[in-house]
N, C-alpha and C positions, 0 to 999 in steps of 0.2 A: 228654548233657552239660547242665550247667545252664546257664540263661540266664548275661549277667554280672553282674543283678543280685545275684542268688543265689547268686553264687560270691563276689561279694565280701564280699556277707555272712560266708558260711562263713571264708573266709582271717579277717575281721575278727574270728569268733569265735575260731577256734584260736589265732592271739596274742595273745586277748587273755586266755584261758583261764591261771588263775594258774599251773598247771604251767610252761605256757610260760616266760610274763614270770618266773618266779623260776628256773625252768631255765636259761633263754638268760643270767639276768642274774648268776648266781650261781656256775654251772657253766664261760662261754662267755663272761664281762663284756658279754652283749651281742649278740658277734659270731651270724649264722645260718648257717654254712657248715662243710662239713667241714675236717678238714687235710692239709698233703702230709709223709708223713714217710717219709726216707729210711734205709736199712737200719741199725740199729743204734740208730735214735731211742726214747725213751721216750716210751710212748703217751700219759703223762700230761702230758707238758708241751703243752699247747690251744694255748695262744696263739703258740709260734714256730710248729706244727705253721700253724697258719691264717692266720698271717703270710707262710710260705713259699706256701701255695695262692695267696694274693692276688698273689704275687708273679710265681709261673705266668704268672697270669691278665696280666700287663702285660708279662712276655716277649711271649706269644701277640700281645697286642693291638699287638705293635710301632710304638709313634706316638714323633712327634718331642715334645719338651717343648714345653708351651703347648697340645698339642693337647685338642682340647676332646671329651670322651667323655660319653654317657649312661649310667648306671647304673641301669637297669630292675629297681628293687624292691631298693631302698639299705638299707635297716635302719637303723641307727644309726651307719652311714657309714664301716666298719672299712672298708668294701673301697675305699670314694673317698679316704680318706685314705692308705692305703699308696701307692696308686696317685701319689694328689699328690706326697705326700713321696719316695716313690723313683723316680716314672718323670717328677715335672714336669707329669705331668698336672693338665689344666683338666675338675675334672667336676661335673656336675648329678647330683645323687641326686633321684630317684624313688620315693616310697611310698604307699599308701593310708595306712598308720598313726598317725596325728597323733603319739603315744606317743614313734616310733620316730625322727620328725622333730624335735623339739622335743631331744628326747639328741643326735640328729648332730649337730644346730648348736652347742648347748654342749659338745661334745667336741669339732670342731672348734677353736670357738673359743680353748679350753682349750690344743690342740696348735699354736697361733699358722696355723691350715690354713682361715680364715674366706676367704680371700682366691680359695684355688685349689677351694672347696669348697661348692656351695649345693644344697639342701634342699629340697625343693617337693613336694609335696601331689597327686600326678598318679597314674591307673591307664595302666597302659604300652599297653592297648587303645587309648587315643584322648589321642595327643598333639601333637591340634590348638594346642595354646599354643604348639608351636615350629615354625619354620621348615623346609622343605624343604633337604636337605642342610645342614643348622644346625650337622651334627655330623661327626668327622674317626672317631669309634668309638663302636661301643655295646656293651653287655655284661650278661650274668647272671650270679647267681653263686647257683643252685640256687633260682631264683626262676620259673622260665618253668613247672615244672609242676604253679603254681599258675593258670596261664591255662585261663580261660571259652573261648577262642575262639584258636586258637592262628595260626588264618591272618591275623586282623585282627591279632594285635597283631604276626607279622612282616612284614605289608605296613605298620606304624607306622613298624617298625624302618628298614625298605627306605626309606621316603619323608626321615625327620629323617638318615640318612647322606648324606654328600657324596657322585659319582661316585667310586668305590673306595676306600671307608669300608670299616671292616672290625669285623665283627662277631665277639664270641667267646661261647661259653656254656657254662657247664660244668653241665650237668644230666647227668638221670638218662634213660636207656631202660629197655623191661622188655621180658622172655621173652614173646612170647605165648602166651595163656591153653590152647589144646590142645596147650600144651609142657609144662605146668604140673602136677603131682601137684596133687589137690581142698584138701590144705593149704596148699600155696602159693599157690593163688590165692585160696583164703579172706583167708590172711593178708596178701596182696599186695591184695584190696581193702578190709580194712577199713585200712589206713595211708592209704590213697588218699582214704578217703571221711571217713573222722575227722583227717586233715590238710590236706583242702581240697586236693587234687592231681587234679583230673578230667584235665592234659593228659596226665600219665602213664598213665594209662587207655590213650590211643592211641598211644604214644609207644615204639610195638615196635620192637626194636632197627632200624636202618636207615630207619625213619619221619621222622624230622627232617631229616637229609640234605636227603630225596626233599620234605618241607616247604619248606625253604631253597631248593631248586633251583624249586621251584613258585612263591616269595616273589622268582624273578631273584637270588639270591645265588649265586655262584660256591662251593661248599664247598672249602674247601682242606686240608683235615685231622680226622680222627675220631681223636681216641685216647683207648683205654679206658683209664683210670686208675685204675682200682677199686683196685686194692693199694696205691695208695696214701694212701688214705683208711680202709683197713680195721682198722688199729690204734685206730685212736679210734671205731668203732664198734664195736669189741670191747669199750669200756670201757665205751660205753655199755647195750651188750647186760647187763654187768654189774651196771652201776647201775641199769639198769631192771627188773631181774628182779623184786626184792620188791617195788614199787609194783605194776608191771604183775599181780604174781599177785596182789597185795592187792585190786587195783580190779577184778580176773577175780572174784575169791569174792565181792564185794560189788556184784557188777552194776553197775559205774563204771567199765568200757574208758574212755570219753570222760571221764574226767576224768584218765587215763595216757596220755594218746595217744602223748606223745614217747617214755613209758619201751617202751607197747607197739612201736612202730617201731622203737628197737634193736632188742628185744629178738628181733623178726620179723624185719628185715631182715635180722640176724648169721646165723636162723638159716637163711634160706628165700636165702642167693647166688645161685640157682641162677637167681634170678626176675627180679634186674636187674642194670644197671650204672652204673657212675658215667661219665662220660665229658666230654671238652672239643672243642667243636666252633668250627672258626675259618673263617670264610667273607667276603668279601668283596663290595662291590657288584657287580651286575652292570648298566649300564645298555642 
């Protein structure tokens, strides 16, 4: 595992790497997460598809309006703003990216959401700037398995929650590796190491649970979701084909990373899962 300096280096490189930034911003307006799309949806419409995911996300996190939530690794703030706007939520977004902060606040303020919605410059490893139980929920939204250190930044989590705070996250697990055909795990570690995801590495199906329960979180629920995010990674699988084989023949994987990670993840299922984890303090 890498240190965290050098992990945050790496996450700093990969968004800031032009594919990204004109991916995310051209493809996704922005948003970093997958979508939820129920049977009969069209895979190409992104934005309700990731609207509904975020929406998940604040069934799960069940708070009363006002409540004040952490967003661990905000982006440009799609997911603190649904949140605001349809659950009443009070949240703090979280990011290393200056880039990514600077667009949430002028979107925010743009969506009249400056009020229920700020912005701050924090790595979710050490958030010494806030208070013990500060927070009523905290949450990810496919951002955890970019973490350096994954037991520090859930005993962070554990500390900024109130007594029976509740925690949600929608990440990813993987097959582990002597489950794994030599292709899949080829291709399951170069998305990991040219994406900046070392906690995926450890993060074998049923390993986070048994994290959470070691972090004093009560887990209350694992469900696999993967079907429901697999229509938009089909399209991406699509979209990324001729980059990714372009930047294969020209020895530039790292400058495809996103299209090579459709393009692998479509085809290698076998290797992980998408899944939403809801747990609760334990004191």
């Amino acid at each position: 595992m890498p240190n965290r300096d050098e992990n945050k280096r790496a996450v700093l490189r990969y968004y800031d790497r032009t594919e990204s930034r004109l991916g995310y911003l051209y493809l996704l307006r922005g948003t970093k997460h997958f979508g939820w799309y129920e049977a009969g949806d069209s895979g190409w419409r992104f934005s309700p598809a990731m609207r509904r995911m975020e929406r998940q996300l604040g069934q799960r996190l069940g708070l009363e309006a006002d409540s004040r939530v952490l967003d661990a690794g905000c982006g440009m703030g799609d997911v603190a703003r649904t949140l605001a706007a349809d659950f009443g939520l009070d949240i703090t977004g979280i990011d290393i990216l200056d880039f990514n902060l600077v667009e949430a606040r002028r979107r925010s303020e743009r969506a009249g959401l400056a009020n229920r919605t700020r912005f701050i410059e924090c790595d979710y490893h050490d958030l010494s700037r806030f208070e013990d139980g500060e927070f009523d929920g905290v949450y990810t939204m496919e951002t955890f398995v970019h973490a350096a250190d994954a037991e520090r930044a859930l005993a962070e989590f554990h500390r900024v929650l109130r007594p029976g705070g509740r925690l949600v996250m929608f990440e990813y697990s993987r097959t582990p590796n002597e489950c794994l055909l030599p292709a899949a795990r080829a291709a399951f570690d170069a998305v990991c190491e040219l994406g900046a995801m070392p906690a995926w590495h450890r993060l074998n199906h049923g390993d986070l649970e048994n994290l959470l329960e070691s972090a004093s979180f009560k887990v209350e629920s694992v469900e696999d979701v993967t079907a429901r995010m697999l229509p938009m990674l089909r399209l991406f699988a699509v979209l990324g084909r001729f980059p990714y084989a372009l930047a294969r023949r020209l020895g530039k994987t790292e400058k495809a990373v996103n299209a090579m990670s459709g393009v692998e993840m479509w085809k290698h299922q076998e290797a992980w899962r998408y899944n939403i984890y809801t747990a609760t303090e334990r004191t």
